[in-house]
Each structure stands twice: as C-alpha cells, then as structure tokens.
C-alpha positions as CSV (number, residue, x, y, z in Angstrom):
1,X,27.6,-13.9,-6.7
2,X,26.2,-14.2,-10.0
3,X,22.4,-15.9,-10.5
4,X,22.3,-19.5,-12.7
5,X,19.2,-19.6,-14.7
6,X,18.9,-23.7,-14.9
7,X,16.8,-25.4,-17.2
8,X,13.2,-25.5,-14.7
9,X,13.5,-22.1,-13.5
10,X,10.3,-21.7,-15.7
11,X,9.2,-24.3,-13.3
12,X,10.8,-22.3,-10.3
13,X,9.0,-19.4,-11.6
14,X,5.3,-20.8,-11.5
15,X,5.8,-22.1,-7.9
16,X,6.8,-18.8,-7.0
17,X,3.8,-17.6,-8.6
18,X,1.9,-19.6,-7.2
19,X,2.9,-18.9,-3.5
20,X,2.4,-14.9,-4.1
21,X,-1.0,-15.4,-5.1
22,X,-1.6,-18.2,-2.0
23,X,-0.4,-15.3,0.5
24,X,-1.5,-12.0,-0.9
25,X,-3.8,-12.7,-4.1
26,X,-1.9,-10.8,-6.4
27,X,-0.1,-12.1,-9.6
28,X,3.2,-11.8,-10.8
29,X,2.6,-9.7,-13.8
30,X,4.0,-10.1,-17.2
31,X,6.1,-7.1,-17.4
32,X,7.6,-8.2,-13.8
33,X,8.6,-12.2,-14.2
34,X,11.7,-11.5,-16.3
35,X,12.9,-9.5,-13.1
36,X,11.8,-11.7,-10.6
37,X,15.8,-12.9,-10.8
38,X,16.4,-9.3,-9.7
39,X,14.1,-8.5,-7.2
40,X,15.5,-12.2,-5.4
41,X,18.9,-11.5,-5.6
42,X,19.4,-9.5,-2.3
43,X,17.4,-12.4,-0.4
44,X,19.6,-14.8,-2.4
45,X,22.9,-13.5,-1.7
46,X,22.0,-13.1,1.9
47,X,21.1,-16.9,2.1
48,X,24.1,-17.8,-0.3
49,X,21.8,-19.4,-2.6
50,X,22.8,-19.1,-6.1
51,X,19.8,-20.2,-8.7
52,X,15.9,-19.4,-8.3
53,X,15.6,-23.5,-8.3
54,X,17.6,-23.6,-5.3
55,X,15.1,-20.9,-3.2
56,X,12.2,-22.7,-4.2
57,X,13.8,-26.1,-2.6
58,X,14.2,-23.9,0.5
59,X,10.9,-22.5,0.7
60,X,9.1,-25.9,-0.2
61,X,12.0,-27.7,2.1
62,X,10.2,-25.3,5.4
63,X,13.5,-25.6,7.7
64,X,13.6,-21.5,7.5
65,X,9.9,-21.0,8.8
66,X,10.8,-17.1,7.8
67,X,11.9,-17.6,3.8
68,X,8.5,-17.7,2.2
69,X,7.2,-14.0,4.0
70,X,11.1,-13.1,3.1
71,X,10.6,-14.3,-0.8
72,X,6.7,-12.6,-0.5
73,X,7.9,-9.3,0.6
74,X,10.4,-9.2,-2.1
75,X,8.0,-10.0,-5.1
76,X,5.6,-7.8,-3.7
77,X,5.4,-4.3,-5.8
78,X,6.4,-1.7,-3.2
79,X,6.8,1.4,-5.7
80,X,5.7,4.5,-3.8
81,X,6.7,8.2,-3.4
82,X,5.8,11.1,-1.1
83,X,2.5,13.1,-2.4
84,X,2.4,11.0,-5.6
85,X,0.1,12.8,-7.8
86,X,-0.5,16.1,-5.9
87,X,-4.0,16.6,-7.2
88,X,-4.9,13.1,-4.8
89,X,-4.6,15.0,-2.3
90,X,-6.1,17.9,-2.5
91,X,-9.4,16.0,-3.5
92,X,-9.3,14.9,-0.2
93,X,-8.5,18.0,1.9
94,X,-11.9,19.0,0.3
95,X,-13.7,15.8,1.5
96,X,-12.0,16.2,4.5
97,X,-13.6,19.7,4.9
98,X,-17.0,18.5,4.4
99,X,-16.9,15.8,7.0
100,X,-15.8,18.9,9.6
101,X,-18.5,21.0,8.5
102,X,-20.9,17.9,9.3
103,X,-19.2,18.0,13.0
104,X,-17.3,14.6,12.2
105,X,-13.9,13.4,12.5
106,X,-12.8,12.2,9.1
107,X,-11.1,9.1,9.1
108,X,-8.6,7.8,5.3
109,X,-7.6,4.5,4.9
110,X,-4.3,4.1,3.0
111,X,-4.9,0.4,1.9
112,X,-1.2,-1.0,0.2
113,X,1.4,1.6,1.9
114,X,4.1,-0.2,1.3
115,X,6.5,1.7,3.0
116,X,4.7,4.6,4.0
117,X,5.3,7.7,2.1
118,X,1.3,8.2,1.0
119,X,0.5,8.0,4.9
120,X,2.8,10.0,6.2
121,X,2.0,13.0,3.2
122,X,-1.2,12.7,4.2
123,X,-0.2,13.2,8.2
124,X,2.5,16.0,6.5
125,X,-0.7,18.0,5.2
126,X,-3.4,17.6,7.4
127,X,-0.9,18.3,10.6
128,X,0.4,21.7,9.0
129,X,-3.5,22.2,8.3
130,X,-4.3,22.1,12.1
131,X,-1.0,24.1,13.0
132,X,-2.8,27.0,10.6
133,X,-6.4,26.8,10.8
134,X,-6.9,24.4,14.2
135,X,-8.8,22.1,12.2
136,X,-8.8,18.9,13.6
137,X,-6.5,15.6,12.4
138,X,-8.5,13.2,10.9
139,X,-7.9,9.5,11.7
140,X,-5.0,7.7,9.1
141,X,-5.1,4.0,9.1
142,X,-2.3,2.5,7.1
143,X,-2.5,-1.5,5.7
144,X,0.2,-3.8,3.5
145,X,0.2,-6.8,3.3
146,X,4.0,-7.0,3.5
147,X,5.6,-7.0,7.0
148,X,8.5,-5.9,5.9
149,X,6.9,-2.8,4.5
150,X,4.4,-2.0,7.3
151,X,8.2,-2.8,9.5
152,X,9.5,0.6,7.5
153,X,6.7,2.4,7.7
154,X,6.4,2.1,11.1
155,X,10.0,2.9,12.0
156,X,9.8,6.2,9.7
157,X,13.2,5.8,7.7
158,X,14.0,6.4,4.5
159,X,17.2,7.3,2.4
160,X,18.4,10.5,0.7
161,X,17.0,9.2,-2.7
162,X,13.3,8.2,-1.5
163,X,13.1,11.4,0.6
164,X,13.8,13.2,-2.6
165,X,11.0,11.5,-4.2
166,X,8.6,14.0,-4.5
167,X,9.1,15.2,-0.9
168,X,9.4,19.3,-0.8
169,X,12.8,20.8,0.8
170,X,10.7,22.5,3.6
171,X,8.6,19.9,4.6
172,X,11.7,17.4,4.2
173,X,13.5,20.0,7.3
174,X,10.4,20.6,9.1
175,X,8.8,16.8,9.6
176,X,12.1,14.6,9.0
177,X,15.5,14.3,11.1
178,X,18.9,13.9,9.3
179,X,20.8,10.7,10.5
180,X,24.2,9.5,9.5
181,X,24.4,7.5,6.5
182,X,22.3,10.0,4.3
183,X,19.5,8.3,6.3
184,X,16.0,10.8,7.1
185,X,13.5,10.0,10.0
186,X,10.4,11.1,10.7
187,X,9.1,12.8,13.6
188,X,7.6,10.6,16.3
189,X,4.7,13.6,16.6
190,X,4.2,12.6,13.0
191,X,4.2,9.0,13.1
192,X,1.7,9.5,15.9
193,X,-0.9,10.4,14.1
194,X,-0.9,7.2,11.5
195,X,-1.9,3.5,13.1
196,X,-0.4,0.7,10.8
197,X,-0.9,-2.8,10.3
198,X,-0.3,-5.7,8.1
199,X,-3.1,-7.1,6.3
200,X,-4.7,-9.0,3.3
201,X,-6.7,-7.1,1.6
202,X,-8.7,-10.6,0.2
203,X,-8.6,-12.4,2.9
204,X,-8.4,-10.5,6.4
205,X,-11.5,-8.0,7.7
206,X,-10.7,-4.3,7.2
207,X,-9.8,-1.9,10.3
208,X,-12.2,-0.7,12.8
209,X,-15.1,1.6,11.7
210,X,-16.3,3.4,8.6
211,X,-13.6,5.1,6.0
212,X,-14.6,8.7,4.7
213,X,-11.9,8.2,2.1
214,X,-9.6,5.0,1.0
215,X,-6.9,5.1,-1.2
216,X,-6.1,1.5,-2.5
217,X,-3.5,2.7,-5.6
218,X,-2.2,0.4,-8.1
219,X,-3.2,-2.2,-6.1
220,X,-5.5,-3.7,-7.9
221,X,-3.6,-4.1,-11.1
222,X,-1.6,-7.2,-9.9
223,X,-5.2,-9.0,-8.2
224,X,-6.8,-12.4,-9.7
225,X,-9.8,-11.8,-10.9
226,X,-11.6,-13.3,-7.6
227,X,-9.2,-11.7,-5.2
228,X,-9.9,-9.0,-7.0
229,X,-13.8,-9.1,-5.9
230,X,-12.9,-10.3,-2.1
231,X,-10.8,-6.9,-2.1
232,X,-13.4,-4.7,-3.4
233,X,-16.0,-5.8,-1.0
234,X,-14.1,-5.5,1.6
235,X,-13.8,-2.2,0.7
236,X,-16.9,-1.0,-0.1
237,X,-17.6,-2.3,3.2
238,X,-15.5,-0.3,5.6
239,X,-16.5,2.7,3.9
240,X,-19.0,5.5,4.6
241,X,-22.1,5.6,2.0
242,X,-20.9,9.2,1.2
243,X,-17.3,7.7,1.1
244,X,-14.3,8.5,-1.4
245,X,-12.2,5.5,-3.6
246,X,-9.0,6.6,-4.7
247,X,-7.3,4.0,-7.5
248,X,-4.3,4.7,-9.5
249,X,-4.1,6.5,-12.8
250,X,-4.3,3.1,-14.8
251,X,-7.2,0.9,-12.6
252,X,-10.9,1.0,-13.0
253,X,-13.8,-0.5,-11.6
254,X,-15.1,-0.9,-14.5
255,X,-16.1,-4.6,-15.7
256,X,-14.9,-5.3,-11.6
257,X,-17.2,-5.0,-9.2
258,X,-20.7,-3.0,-9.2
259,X,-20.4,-1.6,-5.9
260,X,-18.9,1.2,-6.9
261,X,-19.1,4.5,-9.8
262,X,-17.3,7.1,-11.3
263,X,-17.3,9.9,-9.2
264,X,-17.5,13.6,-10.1
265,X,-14.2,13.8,-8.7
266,X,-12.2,13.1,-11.4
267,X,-9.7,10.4,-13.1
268,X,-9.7,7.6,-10.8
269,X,-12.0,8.7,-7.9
270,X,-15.1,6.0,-7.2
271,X,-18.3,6.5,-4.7
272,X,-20.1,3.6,-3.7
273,X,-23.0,2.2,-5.8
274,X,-26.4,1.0,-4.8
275,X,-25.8,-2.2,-6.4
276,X,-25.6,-4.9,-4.0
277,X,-23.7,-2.6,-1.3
278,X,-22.6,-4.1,1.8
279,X,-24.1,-2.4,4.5
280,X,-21.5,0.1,6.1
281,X,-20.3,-0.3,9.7
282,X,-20.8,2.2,12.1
C-alpha cells in the first residue's frame, strides 16, 4: 500500500506534533517530520489506513483507545545500540569502584532505553566484573517512555542486525541465546539484574532512591524548552550529590538548567551544581 500525501497533511502533521509533545514532551524535530510518513507506515498498513489525514481522524475519532500510544511509540526516536560509545562506560566502572570502596551498592539509572541495549551492556559488564573480581552488581533501573520499547526490553529479543550493533562475538555467545528466525535472546540471569518501567521523564516522579550515575542520552535533544526543565529536575533530584550525568555527544546543559556542571569526566559528563539543587532522596 502506497501513502497519499493530501493537501492538509501539513495540518495532519502539527496535530501529530502536537499529541507527541502532550504525551512525552518531546518535539518532532526538523530533520525527522519529512519521515514521519515513514516511521507511520508500518502502523498504517497494519490498520489499512492509507494517508497521515486518515490516522489523525482515527486517533482524534478515539474508537481504538490503543492508536494514539501505537502512533507515540512509533514517532518516538528509539535509535540505540549495545555499548554505544565504549568510553561511557568505562567512566562508570570507575564511579562504580568508588561507591564500593565507600562500602555502598552503586545504583545507574538508564533514563530513555528504548529498547534496552545500554541496560543490558551495562548488566553485560558489571556481571562478567563480579564473575572475575566478586565485586558486587550494582542496581540498573531502566525507564522509556514508550511501552512498546520498555515491552522489548523487557522480553530481551533482538534480531541478527541489532545484535551486531556494537555487540562483541563473545559476549553475543556467552549472554544471548540463538532462536529461529535469526532472532537472539538474552539470558533470564541477565535480565534479572535490570528493573524496567515506562515513564515520563517531565511528568511522572523518578524511581525509588538516590542514582550514583544516570545516563539520559540524546534524550534531551527532541524536549521543549519547559519539558526540558521538568526533566532535568527530576533528575537532579534522584541523584546522589556526588552523582554522575551522562548526555549524548551533541547535548549540553549549558544555557538549560543550573543544577548541573561540567564534570572532569569528560565530553558530556555533568555533576550536580549548588545552584538551586533539589535536595537528594535517601
């Protein structure tokens, strides 16, 4: 089935923008609306609906209670890989050390997993850590604020090509399971060390307890301004005063937020400020 661009799907296309926004607080950015036909198109075909004014009438029309979180999780950026820029993670190995030599269990928030390949290299490296040294797991909360996503990453699954995304041969053999259908699982003693949930980042409190270290990569780049805020306060929040923020290559909290710094870290590693800092929970 072939998509019909009609004449208001400029129309169609700021509705939709509109509803992201509503749910999650990000934008559609610039580079992205000319492929918003694309990213639909699955969702579309499954619903044999054939132009982007058409799925706005059925979202708007609310017979299919389930079509806006369907249209959401679609327009939703879930580009991810496993151990996406290596160096991430060996910064926080070494904060993970420093918590164990202060007798505490570390605990990492992976804030936008999408599908769960950041989690799961973190559970990959701190698991073979323990096997080696017996150092302890730390704690690995995962959040998205897609459902579908959080569904994936839950279940473990991926295919042949998103296992070969950055995902090393042995580890691939030692923490995954070859199904039919070029289809790799991982292992439920894996899994069991990661907790995930959906969740806001603007709107919706942040897990349980104080963070040592949160990753919250290109996330930020497709907030509102004022979402933006909401999510960095959250944030700073849930995490220790000595805590770590991880963004991606291209964010900053520069001209953002003041409750945060440049850390001596690196490239896009921020420590919280003393600038109107929410208190930290316990």
């Amino acid at each position: 089935m072939a998509m019909v661009q009609s004449a208001s799907s400029g129309q169609s296309l700021a509705v939709l923008s509109a509803l992201l926004e509503a749910r999650t607080g990000q934008q559609i950015a610039s580079h992205r609306s000319t492929r918003v036909d694309t990213v639909l198109l699955p969702l579309m075909r499954e619903r044999r609906i054939e132009t982007l004014d058409q799925l706005v009438y059925a979202v708007l029309d609310g017979r299919d209670p389930h079509l806006a979180g369907r249209v959401i999780d679609a327009l939703v950026n879930g580009e991810t890989s496993f151990f996406r820029d290596r160096h991430v993670f060996d910064n926080i190995v070494e904060v993970v050390t420093e918590v164990e030599r202060a007798g505490r269990r570390a605990r990492i928030w992976s804030a936008g997993c999408s599908t769960g390949q950041e989690p799961l290299s973190l559970a990959m490296i701190f698991a073979e850590r323990q096997e080696t040294h017996g150092t302890p797991m730390p704690e690995i909360v995962a959040t998205d604020v897609s459902e579908a996503a959080i569904a994936r990453a839950r279940s473990g699954s991926y295919t042949q090509f998103e296992v070969q995304r950055g995902l090393p041969i042995r580890q691939m053999v030692r923490w995954f399971e070859g199904r039919p259908g070029n289809e790799w699982v991982a292992r439920p003693e894996l899994l069991r060390h990661i907790a995930f949930r959906q969740m806001n980042l603007t709107i919706d409190p942040a897990p349980g307890g104080s963070f040592d270290v949160v990753l919250c990569r290109n996330v930020m780049l497709y907030f509102a301004p004022e979402p933006k805020k909401r999510a960095f306060h959250t944030i700073a929040g849930a995490m220790r005063p000595t805590g770590l923020l991880i963004l991606g290559a291209g964010e900053t909290v520069m001209g953002q937020t003041d409750l945060f710094q440049l850390a001596s870290a690196g490239r896009g590693m921020y420590q919280k400020s003393d600038m109107g800092d929410p208190a930290p929970r316990a």
